[in-house]
N, C-alpha and C positions, 0 to 999 in steps of 0.2 A: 582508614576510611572514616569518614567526616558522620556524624550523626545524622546529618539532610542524608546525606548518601546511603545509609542504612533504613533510613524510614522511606524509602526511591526505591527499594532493592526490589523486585518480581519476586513474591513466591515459587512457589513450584505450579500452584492452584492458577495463578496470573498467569503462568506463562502456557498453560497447555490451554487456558480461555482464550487467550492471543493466539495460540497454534491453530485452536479451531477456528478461530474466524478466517481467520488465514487460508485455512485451508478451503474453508465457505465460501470465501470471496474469489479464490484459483478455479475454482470446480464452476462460477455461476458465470466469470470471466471467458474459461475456455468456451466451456458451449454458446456463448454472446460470439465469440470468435468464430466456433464452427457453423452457427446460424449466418454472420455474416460474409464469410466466404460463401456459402451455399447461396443467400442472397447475390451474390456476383452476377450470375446465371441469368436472373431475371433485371439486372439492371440495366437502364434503359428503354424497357419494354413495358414497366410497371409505376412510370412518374420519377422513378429515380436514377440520380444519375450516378455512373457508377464514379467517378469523381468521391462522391460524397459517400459509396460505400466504401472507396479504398480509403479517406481519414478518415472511419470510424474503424475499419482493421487495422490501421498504423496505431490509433488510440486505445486500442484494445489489447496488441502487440506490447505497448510499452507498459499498461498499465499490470499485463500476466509477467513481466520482464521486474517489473517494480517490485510485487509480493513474492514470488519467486529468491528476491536478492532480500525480501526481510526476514521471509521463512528461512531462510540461510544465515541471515545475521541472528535468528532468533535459536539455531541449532548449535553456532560458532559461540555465543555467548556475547554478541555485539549490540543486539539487538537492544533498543530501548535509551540509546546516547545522543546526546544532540551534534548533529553535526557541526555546529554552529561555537559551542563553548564546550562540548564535552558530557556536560552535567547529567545523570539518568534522567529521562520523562517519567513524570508521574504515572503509572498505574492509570488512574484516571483520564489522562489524557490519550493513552496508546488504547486503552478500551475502546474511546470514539473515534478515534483516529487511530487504527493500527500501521497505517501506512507513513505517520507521520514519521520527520526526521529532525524535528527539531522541536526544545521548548517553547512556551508561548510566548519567555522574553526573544528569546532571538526570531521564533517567527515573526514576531512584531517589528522588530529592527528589520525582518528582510522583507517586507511589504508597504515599509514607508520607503524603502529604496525608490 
């Protein structure tokens, strides 16, 4: 292990802070979900169309499907690599972005794409 790679590494403290949000953001997601399906009901009849309530449940669907697969990478010991080069995500960066799946050099390389 490389010395970057050791000053990269999650504490125990980092990673149950990442657990909780994690778990923060499944629990506020689900119920977006159960609120939108229950919106189904009235769509149509309230300005909206249900069109635009089923992508905001397809988006909703993938975003509880997203955290679901990092709380699983975060259980597995995967959690926090970039898909991109491998290299751990800073601490800092998975704080604001726990969702994230890549460094900010390769995010960068994958947005001038």
């Amino acid at each position: 292990m490389t010395i970057s790679e050791e000053n990269t590494r999650l504490s125990s403290v980092q990673i149950q802070s990442i657990r909780e949000e994690l778990h923060e953001q499944l629990l506020w997601r689900t119920n977006q979900l159960s609120s939108l399906k229950a919106s189904m009901e009235a769509a149509g009849t309230e300005g909206v169309s249900w069109q635009d309530v089923l992508a905001d449940i397809a988006a909703t669907d993938r975003a509880i499907a997203e955290i679901r697969q990092s709380i699983a990478n975060l259980e597995g010991g995967d959690y926090g690599r970039c898909t991109g080069c491998g290299a751990r995500i800073p601490f800092e960066r998975l704080k604001i972005r726990p969702l994230t799946r890549n460094c900010v050099a390769c995010q960068r390389r994958h947005e001038m794409r």
